[in-house]
C-alpha positions in Angstrom: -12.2 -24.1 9.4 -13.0 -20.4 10.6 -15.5 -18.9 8.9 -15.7 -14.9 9.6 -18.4 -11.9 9.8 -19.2 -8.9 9.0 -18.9 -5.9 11.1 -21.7 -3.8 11.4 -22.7 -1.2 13.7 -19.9 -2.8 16.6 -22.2 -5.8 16.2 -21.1 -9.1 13.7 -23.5 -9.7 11.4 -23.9 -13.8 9.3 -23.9 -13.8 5.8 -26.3 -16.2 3.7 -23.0 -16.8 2.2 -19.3 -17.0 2.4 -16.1 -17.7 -0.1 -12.8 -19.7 0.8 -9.8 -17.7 1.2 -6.9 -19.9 0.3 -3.1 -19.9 1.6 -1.0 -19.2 -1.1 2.2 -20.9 -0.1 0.2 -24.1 -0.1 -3.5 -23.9 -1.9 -5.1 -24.5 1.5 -8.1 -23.0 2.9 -7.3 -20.8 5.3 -10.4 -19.5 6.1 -14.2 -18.7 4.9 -14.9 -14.5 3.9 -18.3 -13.7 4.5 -20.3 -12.7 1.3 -22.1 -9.3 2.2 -25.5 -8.5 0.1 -26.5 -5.0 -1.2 -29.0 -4.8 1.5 -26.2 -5.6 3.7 -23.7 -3.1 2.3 -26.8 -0.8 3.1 -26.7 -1.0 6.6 -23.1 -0.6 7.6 -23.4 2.8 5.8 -26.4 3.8 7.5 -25.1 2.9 10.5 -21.7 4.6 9.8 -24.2 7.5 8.9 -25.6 7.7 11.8 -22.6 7.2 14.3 -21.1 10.4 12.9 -22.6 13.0 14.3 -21.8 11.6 18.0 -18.1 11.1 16.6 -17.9 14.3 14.7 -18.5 16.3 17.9 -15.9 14.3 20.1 -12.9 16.7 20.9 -9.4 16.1 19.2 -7.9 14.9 22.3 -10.8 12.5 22.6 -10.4 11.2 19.1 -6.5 11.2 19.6 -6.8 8.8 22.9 -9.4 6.4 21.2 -6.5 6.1 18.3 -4.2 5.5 20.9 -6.5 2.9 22.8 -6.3 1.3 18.9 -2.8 0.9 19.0 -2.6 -0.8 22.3 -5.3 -3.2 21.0 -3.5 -4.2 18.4 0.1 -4.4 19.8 -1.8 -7.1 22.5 -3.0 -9.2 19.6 0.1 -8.7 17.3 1.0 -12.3 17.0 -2.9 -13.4 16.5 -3.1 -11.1 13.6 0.6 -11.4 12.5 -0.1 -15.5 11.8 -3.7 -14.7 10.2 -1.9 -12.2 7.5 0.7 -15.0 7.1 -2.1 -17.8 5.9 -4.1 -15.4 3.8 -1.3 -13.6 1.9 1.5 -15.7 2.0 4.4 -13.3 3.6 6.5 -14.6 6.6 6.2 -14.3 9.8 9.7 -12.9 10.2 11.9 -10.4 8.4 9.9 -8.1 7.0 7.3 -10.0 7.0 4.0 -10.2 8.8 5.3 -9.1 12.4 6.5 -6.2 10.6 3.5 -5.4 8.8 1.7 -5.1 12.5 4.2 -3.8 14.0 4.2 -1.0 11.4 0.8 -0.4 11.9 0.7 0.1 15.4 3.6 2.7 14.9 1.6 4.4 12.6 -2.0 4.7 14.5 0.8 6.3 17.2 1.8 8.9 15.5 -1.4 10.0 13.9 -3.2 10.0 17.2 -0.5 12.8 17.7 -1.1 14.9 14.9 -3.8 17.7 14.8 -5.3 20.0 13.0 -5.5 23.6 15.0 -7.6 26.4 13.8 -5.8 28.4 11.4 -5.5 32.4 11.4 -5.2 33.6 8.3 -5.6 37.3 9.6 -6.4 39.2 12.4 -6.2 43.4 12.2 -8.0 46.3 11.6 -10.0 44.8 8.5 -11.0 42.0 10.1 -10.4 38.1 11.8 -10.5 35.4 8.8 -9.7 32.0 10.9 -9.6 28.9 8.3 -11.8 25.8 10.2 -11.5 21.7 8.9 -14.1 19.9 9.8 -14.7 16.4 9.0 -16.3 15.1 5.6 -18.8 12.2 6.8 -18.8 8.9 5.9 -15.6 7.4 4.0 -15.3 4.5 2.2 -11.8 2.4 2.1 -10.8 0.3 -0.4 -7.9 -1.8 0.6 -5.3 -4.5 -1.4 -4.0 -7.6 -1.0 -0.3 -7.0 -0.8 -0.3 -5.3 2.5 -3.8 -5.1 3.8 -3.5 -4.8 7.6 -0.9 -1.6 7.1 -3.0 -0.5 4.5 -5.9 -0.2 6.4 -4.9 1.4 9.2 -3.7 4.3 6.8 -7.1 4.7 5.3 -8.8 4.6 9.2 -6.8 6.2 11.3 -6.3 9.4 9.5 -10.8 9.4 9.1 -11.4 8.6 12.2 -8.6 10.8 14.1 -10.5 13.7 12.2 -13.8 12.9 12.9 -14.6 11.0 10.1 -16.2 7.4 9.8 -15.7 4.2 8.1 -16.6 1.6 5.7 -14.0 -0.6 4.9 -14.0 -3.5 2.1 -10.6 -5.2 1.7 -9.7 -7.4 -1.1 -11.4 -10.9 -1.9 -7.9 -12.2 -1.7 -7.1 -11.3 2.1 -10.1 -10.0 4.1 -9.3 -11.9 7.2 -7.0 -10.2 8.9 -8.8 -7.0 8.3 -12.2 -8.3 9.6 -10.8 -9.7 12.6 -9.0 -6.2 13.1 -12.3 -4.2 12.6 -13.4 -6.4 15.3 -10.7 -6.1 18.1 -10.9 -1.8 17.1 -14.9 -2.3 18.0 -14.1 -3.0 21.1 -12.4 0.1 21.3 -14.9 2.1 19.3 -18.6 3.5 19.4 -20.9 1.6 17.6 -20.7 2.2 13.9 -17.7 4.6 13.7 -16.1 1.6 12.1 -17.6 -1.4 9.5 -16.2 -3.8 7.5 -17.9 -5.7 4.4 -16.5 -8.2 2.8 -17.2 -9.6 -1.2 -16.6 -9.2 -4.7 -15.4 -6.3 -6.9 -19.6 -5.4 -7.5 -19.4 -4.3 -3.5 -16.7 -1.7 -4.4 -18.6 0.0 -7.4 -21.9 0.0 -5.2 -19.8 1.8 -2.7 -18.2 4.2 -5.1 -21.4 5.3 -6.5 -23.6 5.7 -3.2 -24.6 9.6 -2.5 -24.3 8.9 1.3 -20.7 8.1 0.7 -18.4 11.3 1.1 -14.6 10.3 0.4 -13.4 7.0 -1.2 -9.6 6.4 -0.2 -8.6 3.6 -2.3 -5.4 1.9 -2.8 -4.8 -0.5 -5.8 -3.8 -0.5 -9.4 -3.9 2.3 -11.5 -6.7 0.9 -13.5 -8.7 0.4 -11.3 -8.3 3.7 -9.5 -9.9 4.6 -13.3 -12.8 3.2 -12.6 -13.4 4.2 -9.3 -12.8 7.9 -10.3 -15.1 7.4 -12.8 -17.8 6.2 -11.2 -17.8 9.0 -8.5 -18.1 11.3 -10.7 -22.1 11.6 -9.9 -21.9 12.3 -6.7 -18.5 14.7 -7.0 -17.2 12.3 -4.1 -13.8 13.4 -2.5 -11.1 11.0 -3.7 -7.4 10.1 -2.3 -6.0 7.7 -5.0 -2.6 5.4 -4.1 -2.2 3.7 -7.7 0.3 1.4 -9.0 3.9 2.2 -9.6 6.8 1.4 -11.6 9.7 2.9 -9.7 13.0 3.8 -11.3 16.2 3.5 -9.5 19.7 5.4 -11.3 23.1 4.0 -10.1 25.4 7.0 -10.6 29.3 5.6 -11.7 30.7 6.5 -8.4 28.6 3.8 -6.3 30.4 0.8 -4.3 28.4 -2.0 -5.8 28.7 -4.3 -2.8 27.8 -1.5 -0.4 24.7 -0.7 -2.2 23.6 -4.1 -2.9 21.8 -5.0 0.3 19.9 -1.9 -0.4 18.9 -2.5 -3.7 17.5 -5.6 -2.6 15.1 -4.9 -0.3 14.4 -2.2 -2.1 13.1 -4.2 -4.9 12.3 -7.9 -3.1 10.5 -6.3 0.3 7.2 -8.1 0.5 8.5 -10.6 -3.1 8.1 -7.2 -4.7 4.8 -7.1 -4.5 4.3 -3.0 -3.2 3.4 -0.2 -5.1 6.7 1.8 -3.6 9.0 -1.3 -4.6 12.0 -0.6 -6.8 11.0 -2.0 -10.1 13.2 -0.6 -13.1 17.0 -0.2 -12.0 19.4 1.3 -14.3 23.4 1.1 -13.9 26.2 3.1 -15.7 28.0 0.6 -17.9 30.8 1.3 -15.8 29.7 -0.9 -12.4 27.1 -2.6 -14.7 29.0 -6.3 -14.3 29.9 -5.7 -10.6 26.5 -4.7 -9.6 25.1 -7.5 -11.4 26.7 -9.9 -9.9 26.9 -8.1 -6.1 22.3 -8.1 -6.7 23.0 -12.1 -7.3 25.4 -13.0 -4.8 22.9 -11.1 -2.1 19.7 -13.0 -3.9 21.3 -16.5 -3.7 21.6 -16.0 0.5 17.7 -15.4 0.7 15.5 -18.3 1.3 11.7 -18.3 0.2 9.4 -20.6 1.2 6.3 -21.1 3.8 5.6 -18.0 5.5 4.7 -19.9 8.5 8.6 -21.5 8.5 10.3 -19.3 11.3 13.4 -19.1 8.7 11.5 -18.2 5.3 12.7 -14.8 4.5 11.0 -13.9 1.3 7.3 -15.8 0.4 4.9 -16.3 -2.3 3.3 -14.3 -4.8 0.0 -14.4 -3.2 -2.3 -15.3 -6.1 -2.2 -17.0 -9.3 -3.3 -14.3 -11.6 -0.7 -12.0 -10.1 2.1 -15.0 -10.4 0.9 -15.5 -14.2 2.4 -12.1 -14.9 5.7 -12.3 -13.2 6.2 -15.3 -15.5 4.6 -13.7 -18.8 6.6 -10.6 -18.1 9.9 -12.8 -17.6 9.2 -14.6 -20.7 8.9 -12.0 -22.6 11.8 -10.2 -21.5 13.9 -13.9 -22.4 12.5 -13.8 -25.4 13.6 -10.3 -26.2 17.5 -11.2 -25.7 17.2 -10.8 -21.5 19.9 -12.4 -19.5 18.7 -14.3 -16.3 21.1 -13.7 -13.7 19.1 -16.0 -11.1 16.1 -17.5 -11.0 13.5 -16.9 -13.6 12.2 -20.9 -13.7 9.9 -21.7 -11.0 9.6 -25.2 -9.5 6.5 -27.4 -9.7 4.9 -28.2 -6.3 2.3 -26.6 -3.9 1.7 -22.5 -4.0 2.7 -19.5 -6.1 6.6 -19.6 -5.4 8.2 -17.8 -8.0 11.8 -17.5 -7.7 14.1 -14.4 -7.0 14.6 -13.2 -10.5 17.1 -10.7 -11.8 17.0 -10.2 -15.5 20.1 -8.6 -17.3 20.5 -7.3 -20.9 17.4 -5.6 -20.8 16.2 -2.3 -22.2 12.5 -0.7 -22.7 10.1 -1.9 -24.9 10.0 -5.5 -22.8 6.7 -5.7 -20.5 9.3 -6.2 -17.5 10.6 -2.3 -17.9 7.3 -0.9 -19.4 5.2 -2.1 -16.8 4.5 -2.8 -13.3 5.4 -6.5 -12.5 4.5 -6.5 -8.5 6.5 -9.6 -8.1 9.7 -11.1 -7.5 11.3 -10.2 -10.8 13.7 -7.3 -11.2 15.1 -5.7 -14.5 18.3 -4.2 -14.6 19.3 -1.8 -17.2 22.9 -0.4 -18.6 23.3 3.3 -18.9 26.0 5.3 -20.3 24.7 9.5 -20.9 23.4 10.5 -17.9 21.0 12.9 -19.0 19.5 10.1 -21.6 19.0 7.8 -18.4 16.6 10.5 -16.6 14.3 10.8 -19.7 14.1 6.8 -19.8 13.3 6.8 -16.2 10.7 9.2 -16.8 9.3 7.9 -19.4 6.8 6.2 -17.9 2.9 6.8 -17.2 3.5 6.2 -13.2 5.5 8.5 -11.1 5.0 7.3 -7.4 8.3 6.6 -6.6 12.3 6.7 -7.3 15.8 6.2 -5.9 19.4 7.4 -6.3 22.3 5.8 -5.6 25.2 7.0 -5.2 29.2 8.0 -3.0 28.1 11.7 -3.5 25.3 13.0 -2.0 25.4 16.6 -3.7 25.3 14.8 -7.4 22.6 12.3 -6.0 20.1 15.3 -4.7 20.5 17.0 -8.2 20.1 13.8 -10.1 16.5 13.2 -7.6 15.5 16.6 -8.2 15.0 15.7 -12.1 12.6 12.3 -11.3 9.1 13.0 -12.1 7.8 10.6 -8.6 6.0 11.6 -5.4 8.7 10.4 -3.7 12.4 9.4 -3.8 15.2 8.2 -2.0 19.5 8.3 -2.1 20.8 5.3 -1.5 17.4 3.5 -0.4 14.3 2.9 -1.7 10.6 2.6 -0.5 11.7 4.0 3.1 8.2 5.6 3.7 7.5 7.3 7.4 4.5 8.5 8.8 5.7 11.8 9.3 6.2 12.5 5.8 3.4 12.8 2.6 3.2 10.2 0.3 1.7 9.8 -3.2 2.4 9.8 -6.3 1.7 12.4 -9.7 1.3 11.3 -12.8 -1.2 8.3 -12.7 0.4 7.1 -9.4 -2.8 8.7 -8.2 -4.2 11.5 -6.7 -3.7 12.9 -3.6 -1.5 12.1 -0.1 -1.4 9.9 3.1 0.6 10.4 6.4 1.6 13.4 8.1 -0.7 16.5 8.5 -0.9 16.7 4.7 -3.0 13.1 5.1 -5.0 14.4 7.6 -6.1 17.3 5.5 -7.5 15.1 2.7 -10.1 13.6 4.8 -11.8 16.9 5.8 -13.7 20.3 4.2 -12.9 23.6 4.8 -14.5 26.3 6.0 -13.5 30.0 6.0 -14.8 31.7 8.9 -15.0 35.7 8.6 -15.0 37.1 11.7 
């Protein structure tokens, strides 16, 4: 059994203890987290603190060719990393699955090592030359999940570090592996200390939150949780980028072709057993194609095979831990017991892991925990419409706004229809398609803040007006 370390200052560092990480699609250890101390957590900021004046003055194009040099790194050790995400957090291999997951984040350290952040005129004539300056904030801390933590991470780092920035990392409990052994191979690209990783509980991430020498938290987890981090950087007036849960609405306008849309839906809903903030997780459909679409979303379901992620032909995996599978269940339940159809699935079969089944739940309407909340798993309610106009307000009528979809044979009537969703994001005839090039977050309490693009970059520094 591999046991890991922390990262601290480019070196690895023991831990006096360490906590089993456990596969979810079978219960087995897949591998021992190392269990940093306070005193511990101390010295990767210090030494993040002290690597950043050195980083701070590198030059864009230096910066940019390090994040490049990050990307090659971890495209040569995509398969290593791609099987480690696979035992700590279930997904497959295949698909869009684990080889995805690095793949994507290899793409995405591309692309920001190409973005930049020029010195801005704002004017130049007789009165005067006012040029606008970012600079970089100092030490960040980044707070990554369990669903996708390798993609994840490289969205908090890449963006700090390609400014100037540098980074503490702590990923989840649940799947720090991956991460640490990432941290390790981008050390090697790295100076000492630009980048750190500690690993342990929830108490880690409020010691982190709270310290003065900490500049920026970007965090990316559940909306309650964002809460508490907000909260308790309220001291130190810390710079925050918030990602926060979601409960995505999708509208299917009357003129859609069910089966041509039904693929879509799908993935839109299932990528990753539905466990992803941007997944489509309330879908409503005029009572027109309600029956058809129904039954196009079950056909489509019935062809996709979950299992072991490690199984070259699983497709979809588990839920990847038991607390989050308990509420897929109680939120199915719930929704049974308040008249809900099962279309598929819905009754999970004993044996090893946290398989819960493809579930689509018809006959549905708000006011059950599976439309009124964010399920993050394999469960999808769909819900019949008949007055436009009444179907936006329901969509809307939620706390979250990070994303939304349209679906429809008209793309003038879709665009209006998207203009009236109160998200961050949304998307005509798709759903969660997210690209580097383009801001995402969400309003409402989807969070605070943006990621990607040079809107991303621009979180993660200060500005400074220079009068010249």
């Amino acid at each position: 059994m591999s046991h890991y370390s922390l990262i601290i200052g480019g070196k690895a560092v023991e831990t006096a203890g360490y906590a089993e990480v456990t596969n979810p699609s079978t219960g087995d250890v897949a591998g021992l987290m190392p269990l940093a101390s306070p005193e511990q957590l101390e010295q990767a900021i210090a030494a993040a603190k002290a690597a950043f004046p050195l980083w701070s003055a590198k030059t864009s194009d230096e910066r940019a060719q390090a994040c490049l040099a990050i990307a090659d790194t971890l495209e040569a050790h995509a398969d290593e990393l791609a099987h480690l995400l696979t035992l700590e957090q279930g997904k497959p291999l295949n698909g869009l699955g684990s080889r995805f997951e690095i793949g994507g984040a290899v793409a995405w350290a591309r692309h920001t090592a190409s973005l930049d952040l020029p010195v801005e005129v704002l004017q130049d004539g007789p009165e005067g030359r006012v040029e606008l300056h970012r600079k970089p904030i100092g030490v960040v801390a980044s707070i990554t999940p369990w669903n996708w933590p390798v993609m994840i991470a490289i969205w908090h780092i890449i963006p700090a570090i390609r400014v100037g920035n540098t980074v503490i990392i702590k990923p989840s409990p649940y799947t720090p592996l991956s991460t640490i052994r990432m941290v390790q191979l981008i050390n090697e690209v790295l100076p000492a200390g630009v980048l750190n990783v500690v690993t342990g509980g929830n108490e880690l991430g409020a010691l982190l939150t709270t310290h003065q020498d900490i500049a920026k938290i970007t965090f990316t987890g559940s909306t309650a949780t964002g809460r508490k981090v907000m909260a308790s950087a309220a001291d130190t007036l810390k710079r925050l980028t918030l990602e926060l849960g979601g409960n995505d609405a999708g509208i299917v306008l009357p003129d859609a072709d069910p089966n041509a849309i039904a693929e879509g839906l799908f993935w839109g809903a299932f990528i990753n057993s539905g466990q992803t903030c941007a997944c489509l997780k309330r879908l409503y459909v005029h009572d027109s194609l309600y029956d058809q679409v129904c039954d196009a979303l079950s056909a489509y379901a019935a062809s996709v095979k979950l299992g072991d992620g490690l199984a070259e032909d699983s497709v979809l995996g588990p839920v990847q831990n038991k607390m989050q599978y308990d509420i897929v269940s109680s939120y199915v339940q719930d929704a049974v017991d308040r008249g809900g159809r099962v279309l598929i699935g819905g009754a999970p079969k004993d044996g090893k892991g946290y398989f819960y089944p493809i579930t689509l739940v018809a006959d549905i309407d708000h006011g059950a925990k599976l439309v009124d909340h964010e399920q993050f798993g394999p469960a999808l309610p769909i819900i019949r419409y008949t007055d436009l106009d009444a179907v936006i307000a329901k969509a809307n009528d939620n706390p979250a706004g990070l994303g939304g979809s349209v679906w429809s044979s008209d793309p003038v009537a879709a665009k209006a229809v998207a203009a009236r969703l109160e998200c961050g994001s949304v998307w005509i005839n798709k759903h969660g398609a997210i690209q580097p090039n383009a801001p995402f977050g969400g309003v409402k309490q989807s969070g605070i803040g943006v990621e990607f693009g040079a809107d991303g970059l621009k979180e993660l520094t200060t500005i400074q007006s220079v009068f010249c």
